[in-house]
N, C-alpha and C positions, 0 to 999 in steps of 0.2 A: 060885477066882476066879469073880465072877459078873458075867454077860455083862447088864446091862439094857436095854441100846439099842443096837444096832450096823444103820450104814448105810452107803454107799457111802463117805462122808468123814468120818464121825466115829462115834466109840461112847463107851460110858459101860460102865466097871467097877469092882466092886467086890472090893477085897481085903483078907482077914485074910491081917497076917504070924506068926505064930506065934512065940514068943520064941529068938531065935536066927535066925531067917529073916532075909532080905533081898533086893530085887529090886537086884542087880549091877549093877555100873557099864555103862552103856549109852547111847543116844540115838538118834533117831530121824531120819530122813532131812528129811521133812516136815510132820512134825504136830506141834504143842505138847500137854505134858502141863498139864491143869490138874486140882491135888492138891484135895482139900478131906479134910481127917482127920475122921475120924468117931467115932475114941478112941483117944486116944494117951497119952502127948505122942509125934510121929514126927518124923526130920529125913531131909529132902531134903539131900545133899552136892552141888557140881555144879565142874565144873572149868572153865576158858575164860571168865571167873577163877573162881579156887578162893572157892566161897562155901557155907557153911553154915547151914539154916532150920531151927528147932526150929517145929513144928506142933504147938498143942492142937486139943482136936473142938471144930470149929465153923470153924478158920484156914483158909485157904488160900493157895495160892501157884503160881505157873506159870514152867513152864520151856517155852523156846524152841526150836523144831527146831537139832537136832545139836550141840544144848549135851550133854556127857555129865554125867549124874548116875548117882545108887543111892537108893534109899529104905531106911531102918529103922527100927523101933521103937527110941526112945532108949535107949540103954545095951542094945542087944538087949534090949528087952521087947517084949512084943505091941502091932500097936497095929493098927486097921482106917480102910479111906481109901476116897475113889472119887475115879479119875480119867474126867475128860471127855478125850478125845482126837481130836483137828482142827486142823484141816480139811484133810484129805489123806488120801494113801494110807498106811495105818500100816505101820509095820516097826520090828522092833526089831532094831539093830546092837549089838553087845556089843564093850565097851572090849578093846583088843588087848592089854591086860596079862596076864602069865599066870597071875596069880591071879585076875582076871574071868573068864577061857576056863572056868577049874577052878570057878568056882562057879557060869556058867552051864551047865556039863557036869551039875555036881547036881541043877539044877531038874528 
């Protein structure tokens, strides 16, 4: 993960997932995620309702404080994004499932 801008209510990161990787079902208290892929194709899952986004580089898409989602590279493949995240104080909660707990245990 690369940190390019971080301030009191918002930051900007950039992440490769590596194939098989996945950022776990989770969501945030306050802040919205806004994805933009930078090389994919990636899908955002998100549940509260159950709704699935396939991203190419260049797409973007935003999810809402304490909506849960997970990002992956389609079909587990690689895929690279940056998120802007705001305007709050960021946190990340992880879904209370207990296959979420197990795979943010691996991170």
């Amino acid at each position: 993960m690369e940190v390019v801008a971080s301030v009191d209510d918002l930051r900007v990161v950039i992440l490769d997932l590596d194939e098989g990787q996945q950022i776990p079902w989770h969501h945030h208290s306050e802040i919205t995620d806004h994805f933009i892929c930078m090389a994919g194709p990636m899908t955002i899952s998100m549940r509260d309702p159950d709704h699935v986004v396939r991203l190419e580089a260049g797409d973007s898409w935003t999810v809402a404080p304490k909506r849960p989602h997970e990002v992956t590279g389609e079909n587990g493949r690689a895929c690279k994004f940056a998120i802007v995240q705001g305007v709050g104080v960021y946190d990340y909660v992880p879904d209370d499932s207990p296959l979420s707990k197990e795979m943010s245990n691996e991170r």
